[in-house]
N, C-alpha and C positions, 0 to 999 in steps of 0.2 A: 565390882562390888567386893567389900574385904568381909564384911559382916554376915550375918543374918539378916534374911527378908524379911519381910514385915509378917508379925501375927498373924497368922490366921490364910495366908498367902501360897504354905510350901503343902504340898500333897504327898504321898507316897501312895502307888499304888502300881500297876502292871498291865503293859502295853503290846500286848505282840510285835516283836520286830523291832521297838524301838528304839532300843538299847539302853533305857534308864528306866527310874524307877520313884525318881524324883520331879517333880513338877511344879513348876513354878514362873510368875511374871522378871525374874532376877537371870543375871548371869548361872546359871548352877554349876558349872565348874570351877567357880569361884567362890564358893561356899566353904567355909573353914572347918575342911573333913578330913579325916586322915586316908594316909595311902593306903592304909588297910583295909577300913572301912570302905573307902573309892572302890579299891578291886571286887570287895566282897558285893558290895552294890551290881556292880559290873556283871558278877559271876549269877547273880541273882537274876538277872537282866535274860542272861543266857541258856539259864537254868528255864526261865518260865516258858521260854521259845522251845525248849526238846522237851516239856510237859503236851505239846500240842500235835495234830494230825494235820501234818504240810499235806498229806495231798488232798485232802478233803476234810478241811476244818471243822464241818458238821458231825463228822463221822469221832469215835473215842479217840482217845488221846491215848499214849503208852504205856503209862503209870500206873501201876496198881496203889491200893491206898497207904501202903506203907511209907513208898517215896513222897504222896503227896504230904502224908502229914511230917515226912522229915524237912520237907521244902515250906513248909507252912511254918513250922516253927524256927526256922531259918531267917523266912520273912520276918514274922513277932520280933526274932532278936533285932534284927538289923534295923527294924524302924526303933526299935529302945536305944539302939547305939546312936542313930542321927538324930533322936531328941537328947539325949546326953552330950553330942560332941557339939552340939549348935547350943544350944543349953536356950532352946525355946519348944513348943509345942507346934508339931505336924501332923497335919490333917492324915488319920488313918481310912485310905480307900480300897484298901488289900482285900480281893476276897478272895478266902480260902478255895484251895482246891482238892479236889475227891477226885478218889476215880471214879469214871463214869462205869454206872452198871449196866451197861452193852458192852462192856471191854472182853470179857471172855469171850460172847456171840462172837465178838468183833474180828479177834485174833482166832478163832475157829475156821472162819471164812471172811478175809477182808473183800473179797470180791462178789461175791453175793451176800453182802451184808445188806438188810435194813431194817431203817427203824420202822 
C-alpha cells in the first residue's frame, strides 16, 4: 500500500511489548512516513515498555510524574506529526500516563510491598 488507509481505520495508541504504536487493517510499514518520524514512533514504542513493572505488572511502574508527563507530551507531538505526514485524521487511543501513587511505598520496600 503507497497511500493512506482508509478514514477512520488508522489508531494510535500503546501496547506493551509490541513494538508500535500504530494500528491498523493496512500494511503499516508502508505508510508514507518519514524516517524520522518511523524512528521516533519506534523509540515511543520503547519508551512505553521501560514506563512499566516486568516483574510484576500489577505492582508501580518507575516513573515518577515528571517523566510521565514529558513521555505524554512526546506521544501528543508524535500523533500531530502522523496526522500531518499522512495528511488525514487518526483515531486518538493514547492514554496518558502518571505516576502511580504507590511508587514511593513501592521503592521503600519492593518486596514487602502491597496494595
Amino acid at each position: 500500500m503507497a497511500g493512506p488507509v482508509p478514514p477512520g481505520e488508522l489508531r494510535f495508541a500503546f501496547d506493551a511489548g509490541s513494538g508500535t504504536v500504530l494500528w491498523g487493517p493496512a500494511d503499516l510499514a508502508a505508510l508514507p512516513l518519514s524516517d524520522g518520524l518511523r524512528a521516533e514512533l519506534a523509540s515511543l514504542a520503547a519508551q512505553y515498555d521501560e514506563s512499566l513493572n516486568w516483574d510484576y505488572p500489577p505492582d508501580p511502574g518507575p516513573w515518577r510524574e515528571a517523566r510521565c508527563a514529558r513521555f505524554n507530551a512526546d506521544a501528543r507531538d508524535a500523533l500531530e506529526r502522523v496526522r500531518a505526514e499522512l495528511g488525514q485524521e487518526v483515531e486518538d487511543g493514547f492514554v496518558e500516563l502518571h505516576e502511580d501513587p504507590d511508587l514511593g511505598r513501592y521503592l521503600a520496600d519492593p518486596k514487602g510491598f502491597e496494595r
